[in-house]
C-alpha positions, -999 to +999 in steps of 0.1 A: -393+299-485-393+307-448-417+284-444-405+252-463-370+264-445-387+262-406-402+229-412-369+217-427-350+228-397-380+208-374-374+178-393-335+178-386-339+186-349-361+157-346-341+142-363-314+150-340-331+138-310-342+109-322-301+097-329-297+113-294-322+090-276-310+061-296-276+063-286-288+068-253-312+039-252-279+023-273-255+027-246-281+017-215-290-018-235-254-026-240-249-023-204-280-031-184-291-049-173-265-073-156-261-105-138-234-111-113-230-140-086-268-144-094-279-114-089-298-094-118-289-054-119-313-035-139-298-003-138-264+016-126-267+018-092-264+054-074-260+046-036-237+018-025-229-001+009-195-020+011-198-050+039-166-063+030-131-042+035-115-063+007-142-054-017-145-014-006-104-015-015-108-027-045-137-002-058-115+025-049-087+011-071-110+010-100-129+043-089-160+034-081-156+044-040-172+077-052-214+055-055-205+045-016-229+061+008-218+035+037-198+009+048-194-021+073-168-013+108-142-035+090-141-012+065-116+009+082-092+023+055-082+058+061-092+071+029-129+056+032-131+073+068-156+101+053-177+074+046-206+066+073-203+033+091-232+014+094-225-010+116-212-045+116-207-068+082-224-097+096-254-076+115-252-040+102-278-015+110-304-022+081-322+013+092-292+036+083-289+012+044-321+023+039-319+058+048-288+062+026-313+056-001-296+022-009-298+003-045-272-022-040-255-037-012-224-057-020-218-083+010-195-115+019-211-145+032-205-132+070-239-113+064-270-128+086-301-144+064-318-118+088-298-087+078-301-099+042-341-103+039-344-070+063-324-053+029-343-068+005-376-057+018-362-020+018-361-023-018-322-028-022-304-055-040-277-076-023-249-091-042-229-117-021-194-125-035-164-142-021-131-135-010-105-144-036-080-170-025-065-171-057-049-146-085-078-161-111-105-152-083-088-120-081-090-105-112-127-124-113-134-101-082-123-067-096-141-079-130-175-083-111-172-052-089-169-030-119-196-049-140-221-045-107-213-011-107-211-001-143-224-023-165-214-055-190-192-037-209-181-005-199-177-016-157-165-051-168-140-031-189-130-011-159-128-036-135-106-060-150-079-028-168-082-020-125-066-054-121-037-048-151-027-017-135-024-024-101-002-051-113+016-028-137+022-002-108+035-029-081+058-039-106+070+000-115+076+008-079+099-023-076+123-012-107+126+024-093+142+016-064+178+004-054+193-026-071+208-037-040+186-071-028+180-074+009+168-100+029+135-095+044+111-114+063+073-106+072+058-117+106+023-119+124+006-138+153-018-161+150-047-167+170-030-190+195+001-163+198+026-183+174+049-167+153+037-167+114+044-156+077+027-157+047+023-191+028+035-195-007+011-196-031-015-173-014-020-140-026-007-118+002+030-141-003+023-129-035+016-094-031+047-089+000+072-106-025+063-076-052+088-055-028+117-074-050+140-082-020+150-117-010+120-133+014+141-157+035+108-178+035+105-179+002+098-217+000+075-213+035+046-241+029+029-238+062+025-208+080+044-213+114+078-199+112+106-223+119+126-203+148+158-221+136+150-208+103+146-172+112+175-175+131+199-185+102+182-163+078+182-135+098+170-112+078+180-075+070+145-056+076+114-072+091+080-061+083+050-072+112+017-068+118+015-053+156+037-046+183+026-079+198+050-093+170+080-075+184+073-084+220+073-122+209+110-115+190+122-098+221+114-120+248+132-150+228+169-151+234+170-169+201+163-143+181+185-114+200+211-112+171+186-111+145+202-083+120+170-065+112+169-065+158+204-049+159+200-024+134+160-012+145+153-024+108+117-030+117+083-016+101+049-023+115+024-028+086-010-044+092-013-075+079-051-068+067-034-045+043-015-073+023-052-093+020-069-063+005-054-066-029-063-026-040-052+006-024-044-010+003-022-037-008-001-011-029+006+013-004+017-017+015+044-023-011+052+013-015+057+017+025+084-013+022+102+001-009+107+034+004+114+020+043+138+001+027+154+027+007+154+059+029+173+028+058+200+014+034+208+056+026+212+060+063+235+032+068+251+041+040+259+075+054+268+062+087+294+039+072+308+064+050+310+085+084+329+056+098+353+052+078+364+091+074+363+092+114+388+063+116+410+073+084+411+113+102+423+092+134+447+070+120+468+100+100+489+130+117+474+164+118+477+181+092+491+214+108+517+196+134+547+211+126+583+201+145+591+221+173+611+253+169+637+269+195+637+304+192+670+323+198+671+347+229+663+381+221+688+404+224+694+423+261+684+455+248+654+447+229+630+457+251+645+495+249+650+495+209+623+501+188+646+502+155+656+471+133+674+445+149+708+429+136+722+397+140+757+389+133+783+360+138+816+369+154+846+341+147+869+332+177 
């Protein structure tokens, strides 16, 4: 009975194990391998490189930031800054990829044939994509990174529910704040030093405008800013993307009763951040939301202020009372401790 009992047991065990390794085998097949921007996966890779700071934003939306082992200079985000540089995107140092044990390097098309084959013959794969210009590229993007990174289904899965809720959160932080609309305007320099704003129809117009105020170049179709447009607009808060930007306002008299100038309702915010379209791109938001709000509280103490200093100005004192002429004290009074008397005599 013992017997017949042991070699039942043996038989469900392997039994067991063989369901176990099945499911195992089940759930590698159903992921791996992949193919993505012509590049064939076989297995989950372990040790990443970013070349690309758009692309290293985005995997640490979707929370896969945790398989990088390195990334390029550009990748400077502050919450990637534990991660080792290695150099350049275009010409990175293909000794310290292979030392990190690299399986895949994801890259942009700023990487150098050289750089590329050196990779390659270190046994890594490199996966080339390109920047999004587009919200269907976008959510394409975040779709590949998390099928490169964790397979056809389950990564794909991840990537693109990434994508939903970065969407979903950029639209919660815009309904939690104040219902009062400002006008606001965002500014940068171009290479040649003139003044510019995002274009609509690109994605970082798209991304600044989730901050729910009024953009007072809303219909902006090329980039330059029209000063006579500023000028009328002049907006309530201005968001730019270096000190540079300021200097430019300042040193035009055309722009010195700009509202956002008279009231210091300015906030520097890079730019880069509004093209990486992850992290990034939503702290952006959040910076402007709360800017805004914490500014309009301040004003709106400062007014209230105002107008209790004038009203305590315009009314009497409360404690002014009309003068009162006391009546002499009598002669003796000084010598006569006890109660004193007052009486009327008639003449």
């Amino acid at each position: 009975m013992k017997r017949t009992l042991s070699i039942v047991l043996s038989l469900c065990m392997l039994l067991s194990c063989a369901v176990f390794f099945t499911s195992c085998s089940a759930v590698t097949s159903k992921d791996w391998p992949v193919t993505v921007g012509g590049v064939t996966i076989d297995k989950e890779p372990q040790n990443v490189v970013v070349l690309n700071d758009c692309f290293a934003d985005i995997l640490s939306c979707i929370g896969y930031d945790i398989k990088m082992v390195g990334r390029s200079d550009e990748c400077d985000q502050e919450f990637l800054q534990i991660v080792p540089s290695v150099g350049a995107a275009a010409s990175p140092d293909t000794g310290a990829i292979a030392a990190a044990e690299t399986d895949l390097v994801i890259a942009d098309s700023t990487l150098s044939a050289g750089a590329k084959a050196a990779i390659e013959e270190n046994g890594a794969k490199v996966l080339t994509l390109d920047v999004p210009s587009d919200e269907d590229a976008l959510r394409a993007l975040y779709t590949d990174l998390g099928t490169a990174l964790g397979g056809k289904e389950t990564g794909s899965a991840k990537g693109s529910d990434g994508y939903d809720e970065l969407l979903d959160m950029l639209g919660t932080m815009n309904t939690a704040t104040s219902n009062v609309v400002q006008t606001v305007a965002y500014l940068y320099l171009d290479s040649s030093g003139q003044l510019c704003t995002f274009v609509k129809g690109t994605l970082p117009y798209r991304f600044f405008n989730y901050n729910g105020n009024s953009n007072i170049f809303a219909n902006q179709t090329e980039s330059a800013v029209n000063p006579q447009e500023l000028r009328i607009g002049s907006p309530n808060y201005i968001f730019y993307d270096s000190e540079e930007v300021l200097t430019a306002l300042a040193a035009d008299e055309e722009y010195a009763n700009l509202h956002a100038l008279t009231k210091n309702h300015t906030l520097m915010i890079p730019k880069k951040m509004f093209e990486r379209y992850g992290a990034s791109t939503e702290q952006a938001v959040f910076d402007i939301l709360n800017y805004i709000e914490k500014a309009s509280k301040a004003s709106a103490d400062e007014a209230m202020h105002d107008d209790t200093a004038a009203a305590a100005t315009a009314a009497p004192a409360a404690t002014e009372t009309p003068d009162v002429t006391e009546a002499p004290a009598p002669a003796d009074a000084a010598e006569d401790d006890s109660v004193i008397t007052f009486s009327v005599q008639d003449n």
